[in-house]
Phi, psi and omega in degrees: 000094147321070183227136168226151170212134189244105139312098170231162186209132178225218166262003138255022155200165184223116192197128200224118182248143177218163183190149172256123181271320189276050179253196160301337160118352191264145186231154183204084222248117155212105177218038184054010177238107197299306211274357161292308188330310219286329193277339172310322207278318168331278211290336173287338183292317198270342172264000189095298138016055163332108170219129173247115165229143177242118161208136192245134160195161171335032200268015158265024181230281168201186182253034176299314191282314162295308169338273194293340164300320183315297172318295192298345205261301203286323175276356161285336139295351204238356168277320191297314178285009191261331193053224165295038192028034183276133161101348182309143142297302163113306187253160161192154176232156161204180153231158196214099158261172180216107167068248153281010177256156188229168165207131161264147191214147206214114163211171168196141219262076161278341183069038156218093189279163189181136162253127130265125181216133189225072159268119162255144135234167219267010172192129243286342162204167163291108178056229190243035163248137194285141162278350148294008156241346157330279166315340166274329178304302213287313158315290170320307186302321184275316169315328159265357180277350196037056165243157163272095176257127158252095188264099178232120176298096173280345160195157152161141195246001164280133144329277195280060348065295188306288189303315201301313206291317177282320169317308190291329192298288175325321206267314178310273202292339176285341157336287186303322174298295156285013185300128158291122172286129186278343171243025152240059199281309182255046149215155169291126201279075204181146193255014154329304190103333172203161274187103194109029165156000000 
């Protein structure tokens, strides 16, 4: 079984997350925030990915400190369900439009987590969510996950449009990314011999 659950809590936030890598694809997203829940629910469908997050956090002050613990939590799980990588496919791209937006995502599941993100928007939020954590949720979520993301919006002019094109670009590809290869099923994808450093 591929699973992880991660608890973190802190003096702003509370927030407990589980995943499936091999589920369906079903989510059970509450984190006081409408327009994360909706990109979680995006990214548990489009990966396949069973996520469950429960989170309380500090949103009378704004909602940076749950975003980015959510990001730090879900990517720490999905390292944890990752174990030893054996068998992963490891690298996977994809492009994900969404109406006028287009986007690409790039990754590879190294245990060397790294970001590049390249969103411009076109206005500072969505509803009452800022559009600068978008790029903070995906930092976390790649730091802690120890993956290499590459994120680029190559045009569009909606905001949630934008985010949405990256939520799905992330979720198509660690799909794809975490896939078992049936014919490296018991080795590690790396001519290391391991995966992380």
């Amino acid at each position: 079984m591929r699973t992880g659950a991660v608890k973190r809590k802190t003096k702003e936030t509370d927030v407990e997350v589980e995943i499936d890598l091999d589920g369906q694809g079903r989510s059970q997203v509450s984190t006081g925030i409408g327009f994360l829940d909706h990109m979680l629910d995006l990214l548990a469908r489009h990966s396949r990915i069973d996520i469950t997050v429960k989170a309380q956090g500090d949103l009378h002050i704004d909602h940076h400190h749950t975003t980015e613990d959510v990001g730090i939590a879900l990517g720490a799980a999905v390292k944890q369900a990752l174990g030893a990588m054996k068998g992963i496919t490891r690298y996977a791209d994809v492009h994900v439009p969404m109406d006028e937006a287009l986007t690409r995502v790039a990754l590879d599941i190294s245990g060397r987590p790294f970001l590049v993100f390249k969103a411009e928007f076109v206005r500072d939020k969505v509803g009452s969510f800022d559009t600068e954590l978008v790029q903070e949720w995906f930092q976390a979520f790649a730091m802690n996950s120890g993956i290499t993301l590459h994120l680029e919006t190559l045009y569009g002019t909606n905001d949630h449009h934008i985010a949405e094109s990256c939520f799905k670009g992330l979720a198509r590809a660690l799909r794809a990314a975490v896939a078992i290869d049936p014919r490296a099923k018991d080795e590690v994808p790396s001519t290391k011999g391991s995966l992380g450093g």
